[in-house]
N, CA, C and O atoms as a Tinker XYZ file with bonds, in Angstrom:
   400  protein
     1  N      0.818000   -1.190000    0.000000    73     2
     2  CA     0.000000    0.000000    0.000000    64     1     3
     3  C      0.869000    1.264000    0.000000    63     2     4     5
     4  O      0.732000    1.886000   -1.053000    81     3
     5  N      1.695000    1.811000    0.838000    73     3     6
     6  CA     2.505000    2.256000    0.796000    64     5     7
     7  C      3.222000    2.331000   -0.281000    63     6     8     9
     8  O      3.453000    3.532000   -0.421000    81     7
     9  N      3.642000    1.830000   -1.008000    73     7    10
    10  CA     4.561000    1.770000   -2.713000    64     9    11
    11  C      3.527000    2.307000   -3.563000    63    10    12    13
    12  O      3.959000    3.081000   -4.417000    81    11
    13  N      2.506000    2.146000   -3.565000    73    11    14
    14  CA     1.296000    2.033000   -4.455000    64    13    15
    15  C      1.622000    4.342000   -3.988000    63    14    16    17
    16  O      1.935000    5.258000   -4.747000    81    15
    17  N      1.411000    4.335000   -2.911000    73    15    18
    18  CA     0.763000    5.873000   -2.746000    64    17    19
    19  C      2.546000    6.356000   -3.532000    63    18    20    21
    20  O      2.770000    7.223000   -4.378000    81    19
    21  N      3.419000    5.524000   -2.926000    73    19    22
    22  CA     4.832000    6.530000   -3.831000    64    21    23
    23  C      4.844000    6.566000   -4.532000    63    22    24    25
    24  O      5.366000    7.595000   -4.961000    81    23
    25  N      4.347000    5.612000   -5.537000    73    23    26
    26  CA     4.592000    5.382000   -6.813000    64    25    27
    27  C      3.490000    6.809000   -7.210000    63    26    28    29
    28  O      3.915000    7.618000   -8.034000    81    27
    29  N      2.528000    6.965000   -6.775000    73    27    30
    30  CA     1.390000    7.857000   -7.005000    64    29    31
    31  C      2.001000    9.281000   -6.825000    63    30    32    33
    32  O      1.633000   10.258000   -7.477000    81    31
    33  N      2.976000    9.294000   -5.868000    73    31    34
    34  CA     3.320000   10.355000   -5.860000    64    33    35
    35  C      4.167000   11.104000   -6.274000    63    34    36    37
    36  O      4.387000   12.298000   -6.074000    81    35
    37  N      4.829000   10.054000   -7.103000    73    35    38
    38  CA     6.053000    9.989000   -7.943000    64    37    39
    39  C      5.586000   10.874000   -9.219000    63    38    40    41
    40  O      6.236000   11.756000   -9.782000    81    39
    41  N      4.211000   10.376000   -9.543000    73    39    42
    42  CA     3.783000   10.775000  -10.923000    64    41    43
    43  C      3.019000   11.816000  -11.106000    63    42    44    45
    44  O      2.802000   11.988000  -12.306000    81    43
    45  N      2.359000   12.828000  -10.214000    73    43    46
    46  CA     2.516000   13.688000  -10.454000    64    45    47
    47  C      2.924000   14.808000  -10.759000    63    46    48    49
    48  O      4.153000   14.875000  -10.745000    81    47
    49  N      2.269000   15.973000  -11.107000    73    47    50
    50  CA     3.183000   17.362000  -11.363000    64    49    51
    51  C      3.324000   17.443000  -10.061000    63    50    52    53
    52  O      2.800000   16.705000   -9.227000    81    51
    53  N      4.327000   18.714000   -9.801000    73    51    54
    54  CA     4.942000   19.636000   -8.326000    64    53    55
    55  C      4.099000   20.607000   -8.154000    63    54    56    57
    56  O      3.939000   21.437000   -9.048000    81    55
    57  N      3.334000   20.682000   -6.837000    73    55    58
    58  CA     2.527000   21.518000   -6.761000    64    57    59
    59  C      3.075000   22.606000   -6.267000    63    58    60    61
    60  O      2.527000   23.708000   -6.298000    81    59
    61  N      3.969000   22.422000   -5.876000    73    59    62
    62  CA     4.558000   24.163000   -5.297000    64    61    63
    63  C      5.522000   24.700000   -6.390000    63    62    64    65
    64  O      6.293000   25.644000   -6.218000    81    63
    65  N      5.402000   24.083000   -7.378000    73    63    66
    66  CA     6.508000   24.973000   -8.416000    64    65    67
    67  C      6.053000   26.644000   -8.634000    63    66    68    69
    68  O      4.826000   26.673000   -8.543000    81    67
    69  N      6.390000   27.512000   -8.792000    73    67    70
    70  CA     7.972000   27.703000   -8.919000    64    69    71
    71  C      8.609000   28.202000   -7.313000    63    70    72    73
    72  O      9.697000   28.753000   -7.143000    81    71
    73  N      7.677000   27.864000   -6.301000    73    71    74
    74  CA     8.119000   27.698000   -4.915000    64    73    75
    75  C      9.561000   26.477000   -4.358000    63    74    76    77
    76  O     10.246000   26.699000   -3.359000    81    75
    77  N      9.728000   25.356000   -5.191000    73    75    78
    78  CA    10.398000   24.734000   -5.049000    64    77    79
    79  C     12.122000   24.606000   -5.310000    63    78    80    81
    80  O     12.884000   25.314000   -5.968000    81    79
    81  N     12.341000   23.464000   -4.545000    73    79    82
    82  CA    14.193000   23.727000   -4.542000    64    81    83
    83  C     14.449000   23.013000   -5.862000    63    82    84    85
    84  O     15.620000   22.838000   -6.200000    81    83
    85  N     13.530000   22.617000   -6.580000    73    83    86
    86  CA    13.837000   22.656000   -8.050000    64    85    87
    87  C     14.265000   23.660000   -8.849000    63    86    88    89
    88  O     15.130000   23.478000   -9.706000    81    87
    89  N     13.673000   24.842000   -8.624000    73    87    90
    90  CA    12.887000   25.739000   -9.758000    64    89    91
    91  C     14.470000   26.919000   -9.186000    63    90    92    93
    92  O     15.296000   27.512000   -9.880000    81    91
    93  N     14.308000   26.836000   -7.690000    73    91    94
    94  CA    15.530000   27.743000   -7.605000    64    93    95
    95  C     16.887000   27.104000   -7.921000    63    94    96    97
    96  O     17.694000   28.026000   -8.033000    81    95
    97  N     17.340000   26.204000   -8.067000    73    95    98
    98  CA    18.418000   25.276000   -8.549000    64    97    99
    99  C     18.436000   25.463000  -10.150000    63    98   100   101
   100  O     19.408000   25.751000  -10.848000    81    99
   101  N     17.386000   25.275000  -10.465000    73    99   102
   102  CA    17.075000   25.685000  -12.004000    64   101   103
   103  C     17.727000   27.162000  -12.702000    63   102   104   105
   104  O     18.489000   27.339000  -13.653000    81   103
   105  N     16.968000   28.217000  -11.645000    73   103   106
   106  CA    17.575000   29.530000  -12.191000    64   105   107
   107  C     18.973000   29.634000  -11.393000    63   106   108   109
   108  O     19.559000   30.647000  -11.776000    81   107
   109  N     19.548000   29.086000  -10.628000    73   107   110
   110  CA    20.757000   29.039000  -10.326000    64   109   111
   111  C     21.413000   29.137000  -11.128000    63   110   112   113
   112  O     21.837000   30.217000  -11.539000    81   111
   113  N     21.792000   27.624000  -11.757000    73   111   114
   114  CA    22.477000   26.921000  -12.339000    64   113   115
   115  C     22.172000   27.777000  -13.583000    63   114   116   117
   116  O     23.177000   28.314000  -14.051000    81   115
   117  N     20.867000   28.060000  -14.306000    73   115   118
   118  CA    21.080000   29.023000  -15.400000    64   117   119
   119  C     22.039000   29.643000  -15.551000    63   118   120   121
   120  O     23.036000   29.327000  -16.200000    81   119
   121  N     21.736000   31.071000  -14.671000    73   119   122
   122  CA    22.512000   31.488000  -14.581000    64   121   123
   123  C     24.237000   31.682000  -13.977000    63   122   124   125
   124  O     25.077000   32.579000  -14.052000    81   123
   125  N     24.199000   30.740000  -13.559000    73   123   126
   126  CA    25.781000   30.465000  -13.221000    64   125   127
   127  C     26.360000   30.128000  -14.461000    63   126   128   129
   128  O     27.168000   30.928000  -14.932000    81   127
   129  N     26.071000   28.973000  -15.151000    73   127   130
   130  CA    26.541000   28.389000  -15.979000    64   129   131
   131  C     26.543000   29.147000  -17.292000    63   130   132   133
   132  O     26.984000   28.566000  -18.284000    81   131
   133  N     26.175000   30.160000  -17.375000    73   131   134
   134  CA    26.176000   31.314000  -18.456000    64   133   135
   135  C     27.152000   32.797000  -18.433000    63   134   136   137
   136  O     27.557000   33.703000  -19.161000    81   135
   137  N     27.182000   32.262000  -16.950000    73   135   138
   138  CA    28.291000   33.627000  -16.662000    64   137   139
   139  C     29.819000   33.233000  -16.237000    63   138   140   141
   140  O     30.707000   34.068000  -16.411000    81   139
   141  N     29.995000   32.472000  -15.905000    73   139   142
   142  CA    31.171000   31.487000  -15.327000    64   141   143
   143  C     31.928000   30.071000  -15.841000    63   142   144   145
   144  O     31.219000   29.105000  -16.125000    81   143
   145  N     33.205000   29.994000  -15.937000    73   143   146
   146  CA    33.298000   28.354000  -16.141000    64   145   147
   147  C     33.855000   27.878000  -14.869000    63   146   148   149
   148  O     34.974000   27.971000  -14.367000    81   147
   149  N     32.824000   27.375000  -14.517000    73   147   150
   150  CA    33.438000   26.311000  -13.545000    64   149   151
   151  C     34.667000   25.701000  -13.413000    63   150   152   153
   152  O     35.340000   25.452000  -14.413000    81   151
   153  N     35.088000   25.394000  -12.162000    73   151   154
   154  CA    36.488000   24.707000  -12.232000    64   153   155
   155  C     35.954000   23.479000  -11.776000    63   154   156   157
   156  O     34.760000   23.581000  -11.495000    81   155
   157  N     36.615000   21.936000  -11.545000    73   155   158
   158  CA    36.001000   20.972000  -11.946000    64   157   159
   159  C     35.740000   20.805000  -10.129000    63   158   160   161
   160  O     34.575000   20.673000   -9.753000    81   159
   161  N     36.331000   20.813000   -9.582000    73   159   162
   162  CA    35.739000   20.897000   -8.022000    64   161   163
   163  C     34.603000   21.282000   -8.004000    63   162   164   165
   164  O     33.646000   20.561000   -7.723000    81   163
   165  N     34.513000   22.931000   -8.413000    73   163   166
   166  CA    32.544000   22.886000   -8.701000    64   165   167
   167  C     31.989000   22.116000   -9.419000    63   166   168   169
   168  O     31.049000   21.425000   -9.025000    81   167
   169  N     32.509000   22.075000  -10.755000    73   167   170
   170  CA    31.478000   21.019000  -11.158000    64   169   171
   171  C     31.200000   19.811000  -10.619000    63   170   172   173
   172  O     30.019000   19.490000  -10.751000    81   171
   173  N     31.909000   19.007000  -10.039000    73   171   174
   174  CA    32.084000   17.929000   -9.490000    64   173   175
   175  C     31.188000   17.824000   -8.109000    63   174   176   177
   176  O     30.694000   16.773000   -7.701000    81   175
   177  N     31.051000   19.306000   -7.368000    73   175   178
   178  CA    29.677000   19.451000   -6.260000    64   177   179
   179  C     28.677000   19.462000   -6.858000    63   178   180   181
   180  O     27.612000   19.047000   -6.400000    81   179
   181  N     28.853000   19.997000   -8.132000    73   179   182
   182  CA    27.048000   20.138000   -8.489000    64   181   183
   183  C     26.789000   19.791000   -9.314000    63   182   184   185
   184  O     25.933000   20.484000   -9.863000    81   183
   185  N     27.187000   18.656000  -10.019000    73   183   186
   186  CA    26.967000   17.620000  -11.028000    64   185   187
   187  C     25.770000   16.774000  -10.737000    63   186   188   189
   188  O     24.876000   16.881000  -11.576000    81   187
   189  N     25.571000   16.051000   -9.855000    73   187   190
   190  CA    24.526000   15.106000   -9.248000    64   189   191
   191  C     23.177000   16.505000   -9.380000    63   190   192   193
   192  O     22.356000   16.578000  -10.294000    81   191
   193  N     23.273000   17.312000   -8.400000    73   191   194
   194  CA    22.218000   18.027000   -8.347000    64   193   195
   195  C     21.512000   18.356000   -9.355000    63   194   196   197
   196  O     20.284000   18.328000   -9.428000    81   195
   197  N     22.398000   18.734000  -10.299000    73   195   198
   198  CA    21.503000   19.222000  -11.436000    64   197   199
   199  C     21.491000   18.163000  -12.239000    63   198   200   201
   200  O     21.113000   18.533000  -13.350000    81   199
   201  N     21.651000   17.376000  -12.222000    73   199   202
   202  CA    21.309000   15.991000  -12.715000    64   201   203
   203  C     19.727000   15.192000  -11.704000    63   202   204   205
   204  O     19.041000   14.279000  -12.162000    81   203
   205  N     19.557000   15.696000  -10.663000    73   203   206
   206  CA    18.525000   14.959000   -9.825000    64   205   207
   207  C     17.417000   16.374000  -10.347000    63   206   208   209
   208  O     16.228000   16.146000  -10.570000    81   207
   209  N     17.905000   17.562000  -10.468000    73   207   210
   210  CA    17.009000   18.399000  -10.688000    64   209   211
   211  C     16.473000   17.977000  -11.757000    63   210   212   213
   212  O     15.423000   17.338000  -11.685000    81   211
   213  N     17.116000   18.260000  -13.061000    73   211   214
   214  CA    16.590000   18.233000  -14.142000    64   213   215
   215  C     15.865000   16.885000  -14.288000    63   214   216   217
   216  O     14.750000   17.143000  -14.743000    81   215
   217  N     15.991000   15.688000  -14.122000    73   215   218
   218  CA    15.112000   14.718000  -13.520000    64   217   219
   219  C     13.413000   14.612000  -12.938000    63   218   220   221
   220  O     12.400000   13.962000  -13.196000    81   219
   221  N     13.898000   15.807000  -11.905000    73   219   222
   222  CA    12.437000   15.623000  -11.320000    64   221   223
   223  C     11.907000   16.924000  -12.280000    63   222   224   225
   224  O     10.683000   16.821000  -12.366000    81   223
   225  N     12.377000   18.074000  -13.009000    73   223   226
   226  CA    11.401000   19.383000  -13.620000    64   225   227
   227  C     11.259000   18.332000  -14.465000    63   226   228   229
   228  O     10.036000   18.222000  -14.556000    81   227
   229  N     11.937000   17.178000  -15.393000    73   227   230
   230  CA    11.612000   16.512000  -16.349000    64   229   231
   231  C     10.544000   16.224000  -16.669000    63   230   232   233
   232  O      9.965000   16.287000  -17.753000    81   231
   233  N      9.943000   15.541000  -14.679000    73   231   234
   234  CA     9.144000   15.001000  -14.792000    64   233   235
   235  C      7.551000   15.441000  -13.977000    63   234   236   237
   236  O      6.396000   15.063000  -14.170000    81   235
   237  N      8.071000   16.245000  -13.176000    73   235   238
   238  CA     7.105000   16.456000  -12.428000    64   237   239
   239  C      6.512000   18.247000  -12.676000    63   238   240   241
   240  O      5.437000   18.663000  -12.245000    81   239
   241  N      7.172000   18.788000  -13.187000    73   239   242
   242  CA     7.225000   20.504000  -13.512000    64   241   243
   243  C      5.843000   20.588000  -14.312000    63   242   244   245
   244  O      5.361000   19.746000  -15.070000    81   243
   245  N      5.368000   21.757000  -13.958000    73   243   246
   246  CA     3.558000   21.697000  -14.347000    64   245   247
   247  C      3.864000   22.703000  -15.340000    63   246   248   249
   248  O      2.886000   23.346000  -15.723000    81   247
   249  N      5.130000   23.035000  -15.917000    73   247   250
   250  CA     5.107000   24.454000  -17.042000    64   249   251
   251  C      5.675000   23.053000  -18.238000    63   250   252   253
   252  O      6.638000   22.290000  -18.155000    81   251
   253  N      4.839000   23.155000  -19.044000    73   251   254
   254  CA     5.329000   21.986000  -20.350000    64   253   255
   255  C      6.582000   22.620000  -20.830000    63   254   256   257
   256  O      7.578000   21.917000  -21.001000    81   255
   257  N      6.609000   23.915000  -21.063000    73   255   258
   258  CA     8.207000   24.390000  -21.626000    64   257   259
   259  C      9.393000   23.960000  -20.659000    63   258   260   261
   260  O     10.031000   23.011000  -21.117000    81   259
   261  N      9.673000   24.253000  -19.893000    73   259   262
   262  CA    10.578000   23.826000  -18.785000    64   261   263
   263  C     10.643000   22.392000  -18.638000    63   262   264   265
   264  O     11.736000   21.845000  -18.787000    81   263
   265  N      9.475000   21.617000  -18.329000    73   263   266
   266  CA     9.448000   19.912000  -18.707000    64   265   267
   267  C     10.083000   19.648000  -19.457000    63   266   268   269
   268  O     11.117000   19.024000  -19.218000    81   267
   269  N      9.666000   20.075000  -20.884000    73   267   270
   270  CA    10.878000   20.122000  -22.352000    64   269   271
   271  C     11.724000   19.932000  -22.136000    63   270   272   273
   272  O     12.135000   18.773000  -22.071000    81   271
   273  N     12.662000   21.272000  -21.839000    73   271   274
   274  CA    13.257000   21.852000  -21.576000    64   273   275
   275  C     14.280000   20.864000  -20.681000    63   274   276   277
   276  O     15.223000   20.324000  -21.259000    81   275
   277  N     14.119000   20.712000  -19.660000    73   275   278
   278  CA    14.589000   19.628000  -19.078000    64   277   279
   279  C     14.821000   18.315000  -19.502000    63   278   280   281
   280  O     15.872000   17.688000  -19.371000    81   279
   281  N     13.773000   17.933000  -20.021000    73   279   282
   282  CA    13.808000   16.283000  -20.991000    64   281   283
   283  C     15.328000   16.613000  -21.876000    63   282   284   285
   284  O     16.416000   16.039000  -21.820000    81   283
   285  N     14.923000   17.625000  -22.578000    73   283   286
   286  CA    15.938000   17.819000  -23.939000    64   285   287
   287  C     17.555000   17.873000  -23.492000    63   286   288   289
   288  O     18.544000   17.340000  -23.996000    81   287
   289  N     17.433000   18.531000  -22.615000    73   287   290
   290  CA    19.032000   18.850000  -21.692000    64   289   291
   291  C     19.300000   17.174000  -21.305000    63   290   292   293
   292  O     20.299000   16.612000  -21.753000    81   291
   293  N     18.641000   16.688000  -20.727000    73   291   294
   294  CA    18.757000   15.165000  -20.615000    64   293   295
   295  C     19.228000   14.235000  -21.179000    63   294   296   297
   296  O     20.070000   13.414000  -20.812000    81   295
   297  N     18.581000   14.373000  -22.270000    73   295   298
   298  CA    19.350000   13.742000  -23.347000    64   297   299
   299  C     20.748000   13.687000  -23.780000    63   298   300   301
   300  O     21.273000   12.713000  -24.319000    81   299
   301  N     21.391000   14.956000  -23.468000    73   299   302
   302  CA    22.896000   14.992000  -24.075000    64   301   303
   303  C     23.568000   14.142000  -22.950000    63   302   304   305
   304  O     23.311000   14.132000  -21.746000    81   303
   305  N     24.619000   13.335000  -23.752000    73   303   306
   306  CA    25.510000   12.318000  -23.310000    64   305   307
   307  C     26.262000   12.145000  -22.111000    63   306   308   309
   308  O     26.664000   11.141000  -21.523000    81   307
   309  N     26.370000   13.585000  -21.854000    73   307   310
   310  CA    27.042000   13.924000  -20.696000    64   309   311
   311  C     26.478000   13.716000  -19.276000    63   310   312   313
   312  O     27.212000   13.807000  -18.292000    81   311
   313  N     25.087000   13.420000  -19.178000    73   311   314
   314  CA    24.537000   12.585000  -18.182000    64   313   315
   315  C     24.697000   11.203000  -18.428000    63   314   316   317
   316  O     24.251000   10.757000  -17.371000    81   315
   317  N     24.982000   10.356000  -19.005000    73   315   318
   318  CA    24.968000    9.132000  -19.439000    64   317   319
   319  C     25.873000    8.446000  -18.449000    63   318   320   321
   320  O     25.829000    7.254000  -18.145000    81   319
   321  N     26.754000    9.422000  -17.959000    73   319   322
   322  CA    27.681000    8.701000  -16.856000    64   321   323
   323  C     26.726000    9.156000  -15.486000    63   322   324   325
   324  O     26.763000    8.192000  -14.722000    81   323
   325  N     26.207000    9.836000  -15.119000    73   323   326
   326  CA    24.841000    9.699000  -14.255000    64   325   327
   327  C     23.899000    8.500000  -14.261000    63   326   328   329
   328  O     23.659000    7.702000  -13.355000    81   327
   329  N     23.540000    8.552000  -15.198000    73   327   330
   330  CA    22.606000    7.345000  -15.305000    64   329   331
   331  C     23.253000    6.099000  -14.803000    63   330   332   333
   332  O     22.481000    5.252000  -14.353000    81   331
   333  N     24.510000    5.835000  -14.797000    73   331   334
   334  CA    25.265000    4.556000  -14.890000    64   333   335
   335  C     26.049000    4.544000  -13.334000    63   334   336   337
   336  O     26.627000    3.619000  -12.762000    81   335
   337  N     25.787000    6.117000  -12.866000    73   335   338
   338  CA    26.169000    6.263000  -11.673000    64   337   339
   339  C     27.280000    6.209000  -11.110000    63   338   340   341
   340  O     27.618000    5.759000  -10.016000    81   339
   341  N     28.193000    7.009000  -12.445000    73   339   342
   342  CA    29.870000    6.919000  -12.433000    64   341   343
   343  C     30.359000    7.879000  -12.066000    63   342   344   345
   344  O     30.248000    8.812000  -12.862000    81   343
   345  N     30.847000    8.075000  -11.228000    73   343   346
   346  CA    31.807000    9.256000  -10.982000    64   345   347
   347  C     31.925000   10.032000  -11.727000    63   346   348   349
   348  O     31.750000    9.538000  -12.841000    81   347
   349  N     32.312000   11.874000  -11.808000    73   347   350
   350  CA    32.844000   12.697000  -12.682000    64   349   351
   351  C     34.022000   12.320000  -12.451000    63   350   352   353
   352  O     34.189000   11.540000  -11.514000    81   351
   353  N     34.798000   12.622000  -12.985000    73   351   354
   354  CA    36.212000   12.677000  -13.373000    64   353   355
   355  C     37.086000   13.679000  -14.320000    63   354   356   357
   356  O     36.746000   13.742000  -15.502000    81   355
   357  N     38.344000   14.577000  -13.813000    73   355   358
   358  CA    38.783000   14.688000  -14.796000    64   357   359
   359  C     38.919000   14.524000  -16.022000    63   358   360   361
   360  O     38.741000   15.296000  -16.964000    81   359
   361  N     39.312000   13.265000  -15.962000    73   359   362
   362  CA    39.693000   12.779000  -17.024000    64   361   363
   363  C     38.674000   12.735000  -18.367000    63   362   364   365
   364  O     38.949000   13.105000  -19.509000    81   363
   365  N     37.484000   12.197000  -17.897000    73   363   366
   366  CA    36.138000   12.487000  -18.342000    64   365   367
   367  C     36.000000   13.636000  -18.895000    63   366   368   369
   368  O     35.778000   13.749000  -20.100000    81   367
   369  N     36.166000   15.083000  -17.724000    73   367   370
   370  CA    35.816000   16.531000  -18.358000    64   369   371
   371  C     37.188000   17.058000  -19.504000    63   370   372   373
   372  O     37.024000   18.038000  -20.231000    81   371
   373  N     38.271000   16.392000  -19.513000    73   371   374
   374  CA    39.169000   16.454000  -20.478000    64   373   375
   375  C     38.803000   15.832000  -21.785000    63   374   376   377
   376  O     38.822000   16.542000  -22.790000    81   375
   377  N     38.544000   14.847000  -21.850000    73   375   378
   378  CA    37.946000   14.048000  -22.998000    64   377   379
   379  C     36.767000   14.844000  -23.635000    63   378   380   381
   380  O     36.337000   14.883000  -24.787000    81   379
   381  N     36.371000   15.505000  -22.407000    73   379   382
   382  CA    34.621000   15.905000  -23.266000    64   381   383
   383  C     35.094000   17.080000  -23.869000    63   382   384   385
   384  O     34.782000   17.223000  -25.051000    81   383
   385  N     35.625000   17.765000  -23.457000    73   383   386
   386  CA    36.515000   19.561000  -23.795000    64   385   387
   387  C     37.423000   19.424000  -25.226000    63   386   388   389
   388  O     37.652000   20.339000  -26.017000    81   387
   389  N     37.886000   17.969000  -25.327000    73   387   390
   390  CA    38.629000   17.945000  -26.061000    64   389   391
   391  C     38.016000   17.370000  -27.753000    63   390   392   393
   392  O     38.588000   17.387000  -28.843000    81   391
   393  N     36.849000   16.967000  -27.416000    73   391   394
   394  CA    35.355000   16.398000  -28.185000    64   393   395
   395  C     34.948000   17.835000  -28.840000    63   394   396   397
   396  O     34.313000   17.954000  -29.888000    81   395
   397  N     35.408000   18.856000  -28.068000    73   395   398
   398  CA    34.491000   20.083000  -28.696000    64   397   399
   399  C     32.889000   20.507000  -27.829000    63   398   400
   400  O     32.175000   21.412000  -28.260000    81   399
């Protein structure tokens, strides 16, 4: 019974958006990541996060653009070592820099 209500609660939209620690992580990271390059220590703190963020606006965000929006960012490869639940790494952000 219990699984049944998580699972339920899993699948809805976020009712407190744009109240949530989504939505401010969201315009964070916007804007950080537009004004700054990270050095890999930061990135390396806030890699997961905005990887769990964009996840849940993916899925749960009641604005369909931003849902998008999120889905689409998802997609690029560079979460793929998220998904698999691998460490960042140097070596990794060298390879990807060096990809173009």
């Amino acid at each position: 019974m219990a699984e049944q209500i998580i699972q339920k609660l899993l699948k809805r939209r976020c009712s407190i958006w744009p109240e949530c620690a989504c939505h401010r992580l969201w315009l964070h990271w916007q804007e950080r990541l537009e004004e700054d390059r990270l050095t890999f220590d930061e990135l390396a703190a806030a890699d997961m996060s905005i990887f769990y963020m964009l996840s849940c606006v993916s899925e749960h965000c009641p604005d369909r653009k931003v849902r998008g929006s999120a889905s689409v960012q998802l997609l690029n490869s560079w979460w793929d070592r998220q998904r698999r639940e691998e460490e960042l790494t140097k070596e990794f952000c060298e390879a990807r820099r060096a990809q173009g």
